[in-house]
N, C-alpha and C positions, 0 to 999 in steps of 0.2 A: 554547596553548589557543585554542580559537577563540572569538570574541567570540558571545553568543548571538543576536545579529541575524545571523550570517554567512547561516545558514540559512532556506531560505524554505518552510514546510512547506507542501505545495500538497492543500487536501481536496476539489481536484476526480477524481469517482470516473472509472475507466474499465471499460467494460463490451464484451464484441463484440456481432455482432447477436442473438444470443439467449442472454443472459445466466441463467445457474443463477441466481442470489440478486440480489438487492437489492446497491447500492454498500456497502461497508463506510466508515468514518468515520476518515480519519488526526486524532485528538487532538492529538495533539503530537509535536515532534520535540524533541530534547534531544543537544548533538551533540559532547560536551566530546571535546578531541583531534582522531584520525581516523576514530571510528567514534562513527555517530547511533544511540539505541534511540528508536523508532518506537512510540509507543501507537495500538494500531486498535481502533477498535470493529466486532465483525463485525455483521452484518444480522442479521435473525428472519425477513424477508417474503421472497420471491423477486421477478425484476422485473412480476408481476402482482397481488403483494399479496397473495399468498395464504402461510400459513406457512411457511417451507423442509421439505423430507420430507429433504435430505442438502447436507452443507459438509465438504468434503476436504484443503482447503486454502487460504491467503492466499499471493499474491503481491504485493510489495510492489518495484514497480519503483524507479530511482532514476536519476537523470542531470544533467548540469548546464546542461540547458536544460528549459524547460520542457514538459509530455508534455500539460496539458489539450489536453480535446476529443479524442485519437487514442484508439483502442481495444485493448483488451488485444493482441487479437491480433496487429493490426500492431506495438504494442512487441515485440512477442516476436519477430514478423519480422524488425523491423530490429533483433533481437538487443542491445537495450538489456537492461543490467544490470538484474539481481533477487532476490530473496530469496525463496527456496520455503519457507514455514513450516506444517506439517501441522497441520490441524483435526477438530475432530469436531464433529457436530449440537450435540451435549452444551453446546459454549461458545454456540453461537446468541446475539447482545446481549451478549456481555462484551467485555472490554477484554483486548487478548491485547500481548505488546509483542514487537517484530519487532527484532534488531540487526544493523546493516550496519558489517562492518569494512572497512579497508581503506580508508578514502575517503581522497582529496588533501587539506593542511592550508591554510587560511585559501579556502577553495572553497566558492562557495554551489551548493546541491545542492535537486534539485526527486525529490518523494516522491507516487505515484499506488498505489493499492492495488486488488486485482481477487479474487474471490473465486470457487471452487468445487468 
């Protein structure tokens, strides 16, 4: 089991240049074993502040370096690991929890979340 420090949960958001919504919020990570569940808060606003009119889905990248500052799109380029978990408007502001199996044991692991 891995010790709860192993993990370093990162709540820096990644967005491309014209982002659907607002950053969603990684809460917590929780990572007993080899697989982390991921609590995310999704947004309500879009990135202009205005309310969201549609949220299709969270992706919640993962890697063992860290990802702030790059943008969705180039993770996806350089084909860094992720988790597609489908949404609806409906959840807008709740807490949704995302799990990644499969991770290496005694490995710290960095977590960015992208929404739309």
């Amino acid at each position: 089991m891995l010790p709860a420090s192993a993990l370093s949960p990162e709540v820096t958001a990644t967005t491309g240049p014209q982002p659907a919504a607002a950053a969603p919020v990684i809460n917590s990570v929780v990572a007993p074993e080899n697989v982390a569940t991921v609590l995310i808060t999704l947004p309500t606003l879009d990135a202009n502040g205005a309310p969201l009119t549609e949220l299709n889905q969270v992706e919640l990248f993962y890697d063992i370096a860290s990802m702030a500052g790059q943008a969705a799109d180039a993770l996806r380029a350089a084909g860094k690991s992720s988790v597609i978990t489908p949404i609806t408007l409906a959840q807008a502001g709740q807490a949704i929890t995302v799990t990644v199996p499969g991770l290496a044991y005694a490995t710290e692991y960095f977590f960015d979340a992208d929404v739309s």
